[in-house]
ChimeraX commands (.cxc) that place a marker at each C-alpha (Angstrom):
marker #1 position 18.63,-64.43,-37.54 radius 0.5
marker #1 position 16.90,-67.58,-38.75 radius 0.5
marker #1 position 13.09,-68.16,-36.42 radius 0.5
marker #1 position 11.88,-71.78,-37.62 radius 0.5
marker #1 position 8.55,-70.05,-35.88 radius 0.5
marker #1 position 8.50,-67.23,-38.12 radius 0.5
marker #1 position 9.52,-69.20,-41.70 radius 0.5
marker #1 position 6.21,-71.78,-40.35 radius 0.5
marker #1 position 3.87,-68.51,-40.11 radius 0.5
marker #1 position 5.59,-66.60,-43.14 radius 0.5
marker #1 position 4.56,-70.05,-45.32 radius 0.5
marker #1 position 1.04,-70.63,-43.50 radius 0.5
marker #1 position 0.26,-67.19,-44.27 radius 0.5
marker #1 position 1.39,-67.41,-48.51 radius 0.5
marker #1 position -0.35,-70.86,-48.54 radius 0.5
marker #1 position -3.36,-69.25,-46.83 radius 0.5
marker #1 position -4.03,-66.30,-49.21 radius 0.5
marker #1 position -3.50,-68.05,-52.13 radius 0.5
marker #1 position -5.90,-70.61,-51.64 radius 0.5
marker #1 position -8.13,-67.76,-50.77 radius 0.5
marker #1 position -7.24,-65.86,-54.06 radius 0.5
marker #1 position -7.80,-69.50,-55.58 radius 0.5
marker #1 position -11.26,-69.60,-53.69 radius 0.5
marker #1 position -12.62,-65.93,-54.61 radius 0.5
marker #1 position -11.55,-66.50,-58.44 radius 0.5
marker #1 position -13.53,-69.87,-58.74 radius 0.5
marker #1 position -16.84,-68.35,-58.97 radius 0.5
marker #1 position -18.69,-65.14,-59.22 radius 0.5
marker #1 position -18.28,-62.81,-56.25 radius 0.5
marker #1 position -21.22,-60.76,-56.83 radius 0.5
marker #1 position -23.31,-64.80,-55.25 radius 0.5
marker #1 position -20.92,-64.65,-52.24 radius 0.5
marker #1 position -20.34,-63.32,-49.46 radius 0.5
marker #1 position -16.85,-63.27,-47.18 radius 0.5
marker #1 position -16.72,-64.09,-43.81 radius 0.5
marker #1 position -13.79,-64.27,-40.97 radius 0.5
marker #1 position -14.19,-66.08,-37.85 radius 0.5
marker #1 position -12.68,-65.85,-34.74 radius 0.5
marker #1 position -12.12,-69.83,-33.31 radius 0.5
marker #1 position -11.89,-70.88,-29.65 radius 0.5
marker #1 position -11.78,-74.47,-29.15 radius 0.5
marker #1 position -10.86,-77.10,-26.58 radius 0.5
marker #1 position -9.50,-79.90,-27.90 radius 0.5
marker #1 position -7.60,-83.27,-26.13 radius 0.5
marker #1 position -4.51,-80.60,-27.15 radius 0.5
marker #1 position -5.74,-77.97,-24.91 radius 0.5
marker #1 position -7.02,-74.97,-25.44 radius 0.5
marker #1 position -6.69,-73.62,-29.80 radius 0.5
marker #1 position -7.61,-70.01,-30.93 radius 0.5
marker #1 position -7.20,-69.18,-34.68 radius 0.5
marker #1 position -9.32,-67.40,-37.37 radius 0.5
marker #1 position -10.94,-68.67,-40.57 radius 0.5
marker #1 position -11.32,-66.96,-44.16 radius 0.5
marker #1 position -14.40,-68.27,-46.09 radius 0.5
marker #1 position -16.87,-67.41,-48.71 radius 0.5
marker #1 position -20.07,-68.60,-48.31 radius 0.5
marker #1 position -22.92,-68.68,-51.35 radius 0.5
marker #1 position -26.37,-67.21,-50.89 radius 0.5
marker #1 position -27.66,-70.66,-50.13 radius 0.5
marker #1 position -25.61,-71.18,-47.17 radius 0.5
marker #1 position -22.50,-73.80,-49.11 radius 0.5
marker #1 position -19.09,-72.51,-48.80 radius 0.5
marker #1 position -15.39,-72.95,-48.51 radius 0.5
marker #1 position -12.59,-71.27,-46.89 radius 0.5
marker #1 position -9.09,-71.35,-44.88 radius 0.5
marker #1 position -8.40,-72.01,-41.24 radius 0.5
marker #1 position -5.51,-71.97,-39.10 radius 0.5
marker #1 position -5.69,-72.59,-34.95 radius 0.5
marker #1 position -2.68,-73.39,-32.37 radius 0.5
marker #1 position -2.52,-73.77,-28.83 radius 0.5
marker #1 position -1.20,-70.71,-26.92 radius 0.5
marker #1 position 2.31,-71.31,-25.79 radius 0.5
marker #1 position 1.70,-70.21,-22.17 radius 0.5
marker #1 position -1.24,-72.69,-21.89 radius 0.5
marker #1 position 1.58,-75.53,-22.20 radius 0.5
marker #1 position 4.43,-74.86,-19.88 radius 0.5
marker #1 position 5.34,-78.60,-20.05 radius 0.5
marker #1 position 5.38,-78.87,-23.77 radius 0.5
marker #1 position 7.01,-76.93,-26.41 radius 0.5
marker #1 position 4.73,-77.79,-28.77 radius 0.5
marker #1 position 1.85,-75.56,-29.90 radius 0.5
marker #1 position -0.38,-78.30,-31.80 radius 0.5
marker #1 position -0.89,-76.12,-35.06 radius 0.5
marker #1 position -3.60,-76.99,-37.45 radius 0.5
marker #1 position -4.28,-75.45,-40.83 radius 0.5
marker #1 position -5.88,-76.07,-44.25 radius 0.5
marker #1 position -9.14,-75.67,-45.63 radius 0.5
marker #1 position -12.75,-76.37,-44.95 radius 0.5
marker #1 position -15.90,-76.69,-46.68 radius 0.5
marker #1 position -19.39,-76.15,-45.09 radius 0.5
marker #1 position -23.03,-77.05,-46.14 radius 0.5
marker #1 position -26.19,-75.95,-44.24 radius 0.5
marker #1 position -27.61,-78.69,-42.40 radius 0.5
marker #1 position -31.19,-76.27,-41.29 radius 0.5
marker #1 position -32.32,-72.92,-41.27 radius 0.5
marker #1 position -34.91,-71.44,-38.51 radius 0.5
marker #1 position -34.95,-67.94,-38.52 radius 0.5
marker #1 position -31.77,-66.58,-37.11 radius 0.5
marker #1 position -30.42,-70.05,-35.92 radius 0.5
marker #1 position -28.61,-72.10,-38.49 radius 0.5
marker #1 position -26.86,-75.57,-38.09 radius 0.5
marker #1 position -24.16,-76.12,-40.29 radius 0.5
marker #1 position -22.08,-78.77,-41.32 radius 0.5
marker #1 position -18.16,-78.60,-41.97 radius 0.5
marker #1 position -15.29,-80.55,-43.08 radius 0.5
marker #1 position -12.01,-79.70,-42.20 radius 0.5
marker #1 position -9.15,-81.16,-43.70 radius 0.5
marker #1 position -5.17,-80.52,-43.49 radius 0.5
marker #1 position -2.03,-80.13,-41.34 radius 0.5
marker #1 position -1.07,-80.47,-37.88 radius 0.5
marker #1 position 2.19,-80.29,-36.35 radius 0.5
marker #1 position 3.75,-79.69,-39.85 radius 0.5
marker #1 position 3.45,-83.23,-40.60 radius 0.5
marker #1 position 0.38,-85.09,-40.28 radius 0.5
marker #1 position -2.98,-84.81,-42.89 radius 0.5
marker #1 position -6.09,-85.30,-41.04 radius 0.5
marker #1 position -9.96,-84.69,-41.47 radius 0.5
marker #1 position -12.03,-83.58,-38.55 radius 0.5
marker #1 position -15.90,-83.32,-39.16 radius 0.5
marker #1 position -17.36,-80.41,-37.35 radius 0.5
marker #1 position -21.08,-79.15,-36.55 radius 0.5
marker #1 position -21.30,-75.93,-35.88 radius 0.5
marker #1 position -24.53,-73.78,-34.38 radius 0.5
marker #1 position -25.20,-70.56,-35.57 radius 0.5
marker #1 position -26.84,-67.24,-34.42 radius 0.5
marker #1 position -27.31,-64.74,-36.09 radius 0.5
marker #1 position -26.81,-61.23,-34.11 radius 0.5
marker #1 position -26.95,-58.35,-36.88 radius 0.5
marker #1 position -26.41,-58.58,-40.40 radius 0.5
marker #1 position -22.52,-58.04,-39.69 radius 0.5
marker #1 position -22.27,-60.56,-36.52 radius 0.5
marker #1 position -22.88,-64.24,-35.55 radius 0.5
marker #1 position -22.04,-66.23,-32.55 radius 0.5
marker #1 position -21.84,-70.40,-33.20 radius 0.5
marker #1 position -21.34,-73.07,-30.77 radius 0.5
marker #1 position -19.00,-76.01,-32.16 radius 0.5
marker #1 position -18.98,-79.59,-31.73 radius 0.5
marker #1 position -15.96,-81.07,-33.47 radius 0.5
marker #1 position -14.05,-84.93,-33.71 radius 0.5
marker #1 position -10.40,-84.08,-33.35 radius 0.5
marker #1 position -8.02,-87.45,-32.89 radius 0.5
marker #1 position -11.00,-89.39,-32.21 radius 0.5
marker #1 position -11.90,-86.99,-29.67 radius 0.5
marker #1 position -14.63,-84.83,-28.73 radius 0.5
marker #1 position -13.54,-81.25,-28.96 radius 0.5
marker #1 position -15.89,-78.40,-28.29 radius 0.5
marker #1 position -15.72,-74.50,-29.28 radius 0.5
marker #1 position -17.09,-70.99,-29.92 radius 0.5
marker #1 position -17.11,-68.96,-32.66 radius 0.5
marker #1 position -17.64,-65.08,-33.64 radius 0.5
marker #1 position -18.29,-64.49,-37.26 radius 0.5
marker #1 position -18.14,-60.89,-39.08 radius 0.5
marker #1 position -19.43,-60.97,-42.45 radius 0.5
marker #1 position -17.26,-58.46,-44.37 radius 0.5
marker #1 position -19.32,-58.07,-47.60 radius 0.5
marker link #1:1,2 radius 0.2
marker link #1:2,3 radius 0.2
marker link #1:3,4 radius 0.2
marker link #1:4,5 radius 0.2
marker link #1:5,6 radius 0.2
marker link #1:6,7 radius 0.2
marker link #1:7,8 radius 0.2
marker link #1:8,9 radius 0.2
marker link #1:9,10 radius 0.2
marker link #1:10,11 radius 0.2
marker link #1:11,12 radius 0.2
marker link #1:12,13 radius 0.2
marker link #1:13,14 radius 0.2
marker link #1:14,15 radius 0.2
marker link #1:15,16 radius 0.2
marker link #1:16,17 radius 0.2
marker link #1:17,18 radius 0.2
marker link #1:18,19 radius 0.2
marker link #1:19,20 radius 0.2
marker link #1:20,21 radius 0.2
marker link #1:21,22 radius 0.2
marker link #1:22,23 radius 0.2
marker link #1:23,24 radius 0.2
marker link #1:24,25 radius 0.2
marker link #1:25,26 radius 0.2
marker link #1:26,27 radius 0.2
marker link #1:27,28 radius 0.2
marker link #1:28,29 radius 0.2
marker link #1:29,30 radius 0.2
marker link #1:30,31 radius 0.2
marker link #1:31,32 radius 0.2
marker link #1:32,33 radius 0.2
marker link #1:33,34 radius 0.2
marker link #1:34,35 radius 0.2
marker link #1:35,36 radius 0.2
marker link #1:36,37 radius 0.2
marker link #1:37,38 radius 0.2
marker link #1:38,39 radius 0.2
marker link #1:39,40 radius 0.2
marker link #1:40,41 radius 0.2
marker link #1:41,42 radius 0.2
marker link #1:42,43 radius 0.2
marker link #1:43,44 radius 0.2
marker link #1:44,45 radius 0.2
marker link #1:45,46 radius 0.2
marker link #1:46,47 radius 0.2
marker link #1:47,48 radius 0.2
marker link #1:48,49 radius 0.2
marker link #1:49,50 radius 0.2
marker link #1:50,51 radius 0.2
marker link #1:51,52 radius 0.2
marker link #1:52,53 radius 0.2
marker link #1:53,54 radius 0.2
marker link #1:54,55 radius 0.2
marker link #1:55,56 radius 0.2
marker link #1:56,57 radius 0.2
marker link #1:57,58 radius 0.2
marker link #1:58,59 radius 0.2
marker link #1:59,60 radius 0.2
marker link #1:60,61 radius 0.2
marker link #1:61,62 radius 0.2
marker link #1:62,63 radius 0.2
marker link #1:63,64 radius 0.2
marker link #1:64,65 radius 0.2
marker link #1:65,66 radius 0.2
marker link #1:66,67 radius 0.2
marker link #1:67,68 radius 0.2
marker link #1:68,69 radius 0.2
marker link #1:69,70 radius 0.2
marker link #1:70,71 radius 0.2
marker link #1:71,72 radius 0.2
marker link #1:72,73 radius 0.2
marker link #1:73,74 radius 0.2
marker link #1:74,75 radius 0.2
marker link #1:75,76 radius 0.2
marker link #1:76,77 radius 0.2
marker link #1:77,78 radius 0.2
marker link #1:78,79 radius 0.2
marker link #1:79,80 radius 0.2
marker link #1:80,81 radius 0.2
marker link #1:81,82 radius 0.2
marker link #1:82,83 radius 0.2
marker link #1:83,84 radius 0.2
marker link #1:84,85 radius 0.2
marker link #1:85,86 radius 0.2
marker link #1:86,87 radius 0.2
marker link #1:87,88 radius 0.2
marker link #1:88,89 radius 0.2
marker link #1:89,90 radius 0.2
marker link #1:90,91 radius 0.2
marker link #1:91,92 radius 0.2
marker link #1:92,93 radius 0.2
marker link #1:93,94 radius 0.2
marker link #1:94,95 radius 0.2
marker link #1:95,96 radius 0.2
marker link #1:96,97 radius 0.2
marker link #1:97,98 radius 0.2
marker link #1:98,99 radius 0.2
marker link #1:99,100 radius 0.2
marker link #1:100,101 radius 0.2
marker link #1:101,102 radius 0.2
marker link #1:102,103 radius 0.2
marker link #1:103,104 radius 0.2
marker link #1:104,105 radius 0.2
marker link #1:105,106 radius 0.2
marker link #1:106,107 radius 0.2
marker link #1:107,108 radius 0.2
marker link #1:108,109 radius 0.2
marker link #1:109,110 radius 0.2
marker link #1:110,111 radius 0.2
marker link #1:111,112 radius 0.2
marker link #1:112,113 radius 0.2
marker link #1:113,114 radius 0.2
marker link #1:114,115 radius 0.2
marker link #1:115,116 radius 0.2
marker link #1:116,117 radius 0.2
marker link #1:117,118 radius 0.2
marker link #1:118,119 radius 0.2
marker link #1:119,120 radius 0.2
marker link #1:120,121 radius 0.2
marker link #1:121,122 radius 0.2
marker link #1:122,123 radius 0.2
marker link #1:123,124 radius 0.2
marker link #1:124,125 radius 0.2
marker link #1:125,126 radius 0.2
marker link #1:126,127 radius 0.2
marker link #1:127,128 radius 0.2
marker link #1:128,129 radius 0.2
marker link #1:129,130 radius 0.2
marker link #1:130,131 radius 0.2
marker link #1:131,132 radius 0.2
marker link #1:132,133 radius 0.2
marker link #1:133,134 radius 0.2
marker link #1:134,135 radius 0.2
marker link #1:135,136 radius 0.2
marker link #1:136,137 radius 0.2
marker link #1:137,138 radius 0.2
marker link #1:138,139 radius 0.2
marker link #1:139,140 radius 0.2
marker link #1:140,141 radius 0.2
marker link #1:141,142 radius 0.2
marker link #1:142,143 radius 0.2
marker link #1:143,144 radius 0.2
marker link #1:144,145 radius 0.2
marker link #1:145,146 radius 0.2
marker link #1:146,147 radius 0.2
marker link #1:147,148 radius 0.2
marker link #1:148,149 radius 0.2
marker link #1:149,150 radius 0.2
marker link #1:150,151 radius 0.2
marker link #1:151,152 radius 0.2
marker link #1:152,153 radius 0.2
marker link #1:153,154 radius 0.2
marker link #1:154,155 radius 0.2
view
């Protein structure tokens, strides 16, 4: 039996670890390190979860893969989950101690259909050398969406 749902997810997830494949080859790994993020955010489409894949350089510049969607029970009047993928980049903005602002650029698909950029600052503490919590503050259809974010830093 055909799932539209499933053949969306199925080609999200291909496009996803290729870039990342793409990503890890570009440069040496031994200068980066890989992180994956869980993502909360309210946006003027409700409430989005998701996870991002990224590798980040020792001087805090990196680049990675994102996907969020609204939960479907969140929107009993609309069918439509809102989902956003693509890929981001992120530049360090300041550094104090554990606390780090950083800058990102996202960039690619919602709703299957529509390319769009949304700028993003994120606020960053560090917890352990594993763990990070960040507070976002993001421009998403020139609105003000804002989020939370757990980061584990896998190697």
């Amino acid at each position: 039996m055909y799932n539209k749902q499933t053949s969306v997810r199925s080609r999200t997830l291909t496009f996803f670890t290729l870039l990342l494949l793409l990503t890890l080859g570009a440069s040496p790994l031994t200068a980066q390190k890989l992180e994956i993020s869980a993502i909360g955010q309210q946006t003027v489409m409700g409430m989005q979860s998701g996870y991002q894949v990224a590798t980040k350089s020792s001087s805090g510049f990196g680049v990675g893969v994102f996907v969020q969607s609204s939960n479907h029970f969140s929107l009993e009047t609309s069918p439509t989950n809102y989902p956003f993928y693509g890929a981001s980049i992120m530049a360090p903005i300041a550094t104090q101690g554990d606390i780090q602002i950083l800058a990102h650029l996202k960039s690619g698909i919602v709703n299957n259909q529509f390319l769009i950029v949304s700028p993003e600052i994120e606020t960053r503490l560090t917890l352990t050398d594993v763990f990070a919590l960040g507070v976002t503050a993001a421009l998403r259809s020139r609105e003000a969406a804002i989020g939370g974010k757990i980061t584990a830093r896998v190697f």
